[in-house]
C-alpha angles and dihedrals in degrees: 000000000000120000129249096248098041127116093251090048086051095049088048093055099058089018121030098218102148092051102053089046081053097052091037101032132010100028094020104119125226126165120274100214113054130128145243090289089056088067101063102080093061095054086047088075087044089061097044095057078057095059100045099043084044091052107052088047093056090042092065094056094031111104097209090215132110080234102045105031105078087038091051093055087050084060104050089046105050103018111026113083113262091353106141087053094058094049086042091048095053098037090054073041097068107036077054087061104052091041087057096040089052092055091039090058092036092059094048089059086053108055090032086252087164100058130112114335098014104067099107081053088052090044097044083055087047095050088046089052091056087056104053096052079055098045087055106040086059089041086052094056102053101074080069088212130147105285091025073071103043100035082047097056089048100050093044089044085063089068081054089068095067110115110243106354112037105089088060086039088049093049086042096052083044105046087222148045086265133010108295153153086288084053100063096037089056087048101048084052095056098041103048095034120013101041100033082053101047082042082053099054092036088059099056084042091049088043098047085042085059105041091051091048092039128240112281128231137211089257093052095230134154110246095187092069104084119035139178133234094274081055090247111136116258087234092047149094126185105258087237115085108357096057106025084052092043093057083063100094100035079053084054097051095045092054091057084050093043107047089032076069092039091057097026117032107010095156091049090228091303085319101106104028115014129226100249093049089073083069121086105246124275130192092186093053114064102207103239087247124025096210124162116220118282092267097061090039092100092055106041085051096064089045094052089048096058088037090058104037124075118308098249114223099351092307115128117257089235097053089043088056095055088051096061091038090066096035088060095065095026090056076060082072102056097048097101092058089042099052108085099171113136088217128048108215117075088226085077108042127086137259113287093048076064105054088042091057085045090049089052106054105048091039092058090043073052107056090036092058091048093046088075104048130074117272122257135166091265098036086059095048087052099049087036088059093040090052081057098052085047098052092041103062091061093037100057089036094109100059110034095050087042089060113020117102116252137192122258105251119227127256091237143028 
């Protein structure tokens, strides 16, 4: 115990330090039997100290001009100490990111994490989601190589669409007529300052949300039931040390995977940084396929089905796709109030929350596989009819977890 008179007990008194590690660290409960999923958001934050701390390193070599970028990179790569390891290290970075967020979310879907009264906690991950689309698409674009051009121009041509007002929206995002210098200056600006600060405050938000609701567990109980003397849960730990100690070794494990990609296998087979990327842009030269990287697949999928099927009702086909584009992560938003399950954890709930979980899933690998290959006939049925399965899990949500039988979930974990 510090003294009155000691420094600690001085900075408490104009700044209470000690007892907000105490509510958010050392007394702070979580439950003390969860699984693997449980862990990724911990190494989330891992990879989001790699980002930053790779980022910073590349954005003092990096030359922010449709002259200078791809050359920049060259030099980074080739000249700079060290250099290839730090952009290999935030590219695998990044896919890293998006394959932990995915789980992260995933898991949340699957043990009702975002049910009464977490749904701020569910909003704040949407909303960070959102950002980090957004985080990587301008990060993407600055290499300035082959397919960061031509993804680009198909993704901004999308605002285009917009009836009324998107050829103005789409000159405004870019700064110019076309992608330009102006372009990738806007875009810098936005990727290394605007977007990484508002991350930053989404993720306290997202942290406090979580430590006033409580952390959830597989069985869907409430820890807070049954407490102890001290006043910590019987089927709690304090989050410090028990869990932060406990991530260790899953952290562990995730550096060997991560860095045995860094050394050996830094592109991901074309997954993580495509062929055509290691070529300077050219707005004269069409790469043979326009493919995003693995992470947006799913998305881009859904968006080439609806481009290429029939226009619906007079819209055009193209508009229509970016409508359901951004209907496929916005309908994310509205899961808490369509979710009318009486228990959280989908070990508990019936059937058909299964199947739906089930539906989901293999209809989004799906669409992620088919967002990287050329499009064909077949190729579009089948991610026409997957954009469907994804849609209809949350669709019918309302009224198959409001009437479906569930189990009675125990008192305890």
């Amino acid at each position: 115990m510090a003294s009155k008179n000691s420094l600690m007990s001085w900075i408490d008194r104009r700044l209470p330090v000690t007892e907000n590690l105490e509510r958010h660290l050392t007394k702070h409960p979580v439950p003390s039997k969860v699984n693997f999923f449980y862990l990724f958001g911990a190494l989330l934050m891992v990879v989001f100290m790699i980002q930053v701390i790779t980022g910073i390193w590349l954005m003092m070599f990096y030359t922010n001009t449709e002259e200078g970028a791809f050359a920049s990179v060259e030099y980074i790569m080739r000249d700079v100490e060290y250099g290839w390891l730090m952009r290999y290290m935030h590219s695998t970075g990044a896919s890293a990111f998006f394959f932990l967020m995915y789980f992260h979310m995933f898991r949340g879907l699957l043990y009702g994490s975002y049910q009464k009264p977490k749904e701020l906690v569910w909003l704040f991950g949407c909303f960070l989601l959102f950002l980090l689309m957004a985080e990587g698409f301008l990060g993407y674009v600055l290499p300035w190589g082959q397919m960061s051009y031509w993804a680009a121009n198909v993704i901004l041509s999308l605002f285009g669409a917009i009836p009324f007002i998107g050829e103005s929206l789409q000159v405004w995002i870019q700064g110019d007529y076309v992608l330009s210098g102006a372009t990738l200056s806007r875009f810098f600006a936005l990727h290394v300052v605007v977007v990484p600060l508002l991350m930053i405050a989404l993720v306290v938000f997202h942290i406090f949300a979580l430590h006033e609701v409580g952390a959830g567990n597989p069985e869907g109980v409430d820890i807070e039931k049954y407490r102890d003397k001290t006043g910590m849960p019987l089927d709690g730990k304090p989050f410090h040390p028990y869990k932060t100690f406990g991530a260790l070794p899953a952290i562990g494990i995730f550096f060997i995977v991560f860095f045995a990609i860094v050394y050996y296998a830094p592109t991901g087979g074309g997954y993580f940084i495509e062929k055509p990327n290691f070529e300077e842009a050219n707005f004269l030269k069409t790469p043979e396929h326009i493919a995003p990287v693995w992470y947006y697949a799913p998305f881009y999928s859904i968006l080439r089905a609806v481009t290429f099927g029939i226009p619906f009702l007079g819209i055009t086909s193209k508009f229509l796709g970016f409508i359901i584009f951004a209907a496929s992560i916005a309908i994310l938003f509205i899961v808490p109030w369509l979710d009318r399950s009486k228990v959280q954890s989908i070990r508990y709930k019936g059937i058909f929350s299964k199947i739906a979980m089930i539906m989901f899933a293999t209809s989004f690998i799906t669409l992620g596989y088919l967002g990287t290959k050329p499009v064909n006939e077949i190729r579009t049925l089948i991610a026409q009819i997957c954009t469907i399965f994804y849609f209809l899990p949350f669709i019918l949500m309302p009224i198959y977890t409001k009437y479906e039988k569930t189990l009675e979930v125990p008192d305890r974990l």
